[in-house]
C-alpha positions as CSV (number, residue, x, y, z in Angstrom):
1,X,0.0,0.0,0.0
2,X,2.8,2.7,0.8
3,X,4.7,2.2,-2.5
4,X,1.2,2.7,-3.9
5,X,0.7,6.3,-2.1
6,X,4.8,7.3,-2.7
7,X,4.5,6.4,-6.8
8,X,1.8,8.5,-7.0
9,X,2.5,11.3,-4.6
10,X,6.0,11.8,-5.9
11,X,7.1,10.4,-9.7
12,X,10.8,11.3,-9.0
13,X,11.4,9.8,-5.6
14,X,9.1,6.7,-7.0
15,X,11.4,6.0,-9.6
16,X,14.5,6.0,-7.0
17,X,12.0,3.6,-4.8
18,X,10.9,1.3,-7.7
19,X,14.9,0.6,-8.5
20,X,15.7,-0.2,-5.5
21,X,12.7,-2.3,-4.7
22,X,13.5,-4.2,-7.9
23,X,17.0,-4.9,-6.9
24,X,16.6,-5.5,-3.1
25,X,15.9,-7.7,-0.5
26,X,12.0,-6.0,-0.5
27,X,11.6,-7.7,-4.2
28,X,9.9,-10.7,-2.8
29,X,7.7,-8.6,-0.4
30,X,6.5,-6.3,-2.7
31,X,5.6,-9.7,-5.2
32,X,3.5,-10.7,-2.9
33,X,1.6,-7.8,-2.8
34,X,0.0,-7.5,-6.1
35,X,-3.4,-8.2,-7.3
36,X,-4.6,-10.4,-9.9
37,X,-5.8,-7.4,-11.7
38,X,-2.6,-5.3,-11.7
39,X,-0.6,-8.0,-13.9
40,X,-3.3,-7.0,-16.6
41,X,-4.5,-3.7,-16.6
42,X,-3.0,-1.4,-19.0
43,X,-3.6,2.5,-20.1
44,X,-4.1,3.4,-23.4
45,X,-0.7,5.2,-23.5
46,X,1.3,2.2,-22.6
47,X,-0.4,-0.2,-25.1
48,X,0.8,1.9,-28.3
49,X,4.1,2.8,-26.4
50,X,4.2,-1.2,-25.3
51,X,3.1,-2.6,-29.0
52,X,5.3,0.2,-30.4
53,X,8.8,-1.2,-28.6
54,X,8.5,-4.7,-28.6
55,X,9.7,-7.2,-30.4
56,X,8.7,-10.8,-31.4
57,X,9.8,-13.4,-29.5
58,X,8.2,-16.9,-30.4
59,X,5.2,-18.3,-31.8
60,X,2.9,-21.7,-32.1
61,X,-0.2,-22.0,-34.6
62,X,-2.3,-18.7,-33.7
63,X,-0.5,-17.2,-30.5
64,X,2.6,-14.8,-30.9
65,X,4.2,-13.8,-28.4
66,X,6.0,-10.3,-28.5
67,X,8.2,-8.7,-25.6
68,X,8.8,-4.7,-24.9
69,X,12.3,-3.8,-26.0
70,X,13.8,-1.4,-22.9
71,X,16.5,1.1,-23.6
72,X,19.5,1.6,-21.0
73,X,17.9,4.6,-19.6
74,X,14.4,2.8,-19.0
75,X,13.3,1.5,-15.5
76,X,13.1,-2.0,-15.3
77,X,9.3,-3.0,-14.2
78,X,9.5,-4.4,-10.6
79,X,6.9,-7.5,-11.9
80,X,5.7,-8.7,-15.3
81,X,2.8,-7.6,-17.2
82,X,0.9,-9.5,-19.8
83,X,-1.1,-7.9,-22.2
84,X,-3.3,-10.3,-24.4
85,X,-4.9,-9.1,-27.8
86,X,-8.2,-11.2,-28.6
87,X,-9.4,-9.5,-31.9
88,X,-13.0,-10.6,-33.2
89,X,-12.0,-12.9,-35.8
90,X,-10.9,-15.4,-33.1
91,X,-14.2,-16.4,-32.6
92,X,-17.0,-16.0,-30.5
93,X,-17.0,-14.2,-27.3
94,X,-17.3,-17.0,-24.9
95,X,-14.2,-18.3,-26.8
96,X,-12.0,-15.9,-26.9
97,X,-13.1,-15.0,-23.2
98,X,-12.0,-18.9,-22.5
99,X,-8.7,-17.9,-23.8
100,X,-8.2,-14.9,-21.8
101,X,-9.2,-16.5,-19.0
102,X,-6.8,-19.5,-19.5
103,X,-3.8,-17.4,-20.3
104,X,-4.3,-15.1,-17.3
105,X,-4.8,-18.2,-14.8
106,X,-1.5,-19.8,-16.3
107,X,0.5,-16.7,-15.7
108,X,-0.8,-15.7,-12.2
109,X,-0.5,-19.3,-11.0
110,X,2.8,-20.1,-12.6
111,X,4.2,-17.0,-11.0
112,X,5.5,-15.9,-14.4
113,X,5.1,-12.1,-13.4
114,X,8.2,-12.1,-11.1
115,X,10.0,-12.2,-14.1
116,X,9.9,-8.6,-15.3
117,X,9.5,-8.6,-18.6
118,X,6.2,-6.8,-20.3
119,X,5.1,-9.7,-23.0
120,X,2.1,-8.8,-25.4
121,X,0.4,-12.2,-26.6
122,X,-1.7,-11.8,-29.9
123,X,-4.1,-14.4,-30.7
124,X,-5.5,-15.8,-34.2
125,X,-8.4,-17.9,-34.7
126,X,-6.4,-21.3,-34.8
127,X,-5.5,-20.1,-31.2
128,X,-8.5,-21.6,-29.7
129,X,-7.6,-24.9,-30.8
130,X,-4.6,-25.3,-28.1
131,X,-5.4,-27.3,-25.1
132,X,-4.4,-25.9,-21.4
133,X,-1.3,-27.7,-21.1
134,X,-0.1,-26.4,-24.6
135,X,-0.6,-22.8,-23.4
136,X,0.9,-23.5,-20.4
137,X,4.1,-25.3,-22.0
138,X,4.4,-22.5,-24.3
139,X,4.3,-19.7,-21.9
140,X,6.4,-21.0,-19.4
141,X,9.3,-22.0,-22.1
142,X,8.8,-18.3,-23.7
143,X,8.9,-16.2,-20.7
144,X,10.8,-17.5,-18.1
145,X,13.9,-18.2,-20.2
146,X,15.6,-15.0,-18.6
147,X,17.8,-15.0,-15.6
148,X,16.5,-16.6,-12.3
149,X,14.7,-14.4,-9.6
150,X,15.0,-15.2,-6.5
């Protein structure tokens, strides 16, 4: 909660906070404090700057998987986001909601989000075919081939 009130209270002195948050012993604290719904929510701004900076990473049949690009002078996130892109010729609502869904569970469950990378996933029609466990394979080779957190 009080990283919360200092981010937004002061951006300079939040940046100095976030780096060392990300860096420290407090990493795995402040991991434990997010919310399901903060790994997912995005502001207009940050999609185009997001979709505008990353670069693709890997695929399987109807799923890309694209990661944000950071320069030296960027901040490096203190947790993961994951941004999924469901356009309508996927398929029917319920289905590409299933998909959503499914993604979402895998990441929050499989802890992917201490690994601080921003990852946009962009889904096809033939994306709907994959079963759980090829998701989950998929987005557990993909995004947690960086260095070990601890």
């Amino acid at each position: 909660m009080g990283a919360k009130l200092l981010i937004a209270a002061e951006p300079k002195a939040a940046k100095n906070y976030q780096s060392k948050l990300s860096n420290g012993p407090f990493r795995a604290i402040f991991i434990s404090m997010i919310k399901f719904k903060e790994l997912f929510q995005f502001s207009q701004k940050e999609i185009s700057t997001f979709i505008g900076k990353s670069k693709f990473k890997a695929h399987i049949r109807g799923l890309r998987l694209m990661q944000v690009i950071r320069d030296a002078n960027d901040v490096e996130p203190i947790h993961g986001k994951l941004l999924i892109i469901t356009p309508r010729t996927c398929g029917k609502a319920n289905l590409r909601n299933q998909l959503r869904r499914r993604l979402k569970d895998i990441f929050y469950k499989e802890q992917l989000y201490q690994y601080p990378e921003i990852s946009t996933i962009i889904a096809s029609r033939s994306a709907m075919l994959h079963t759980f466990d090829e998701l989950k394979s998929f987005l557990i080779q993909n995004i947690s081939k960086k260095k070990d957190l601890p």
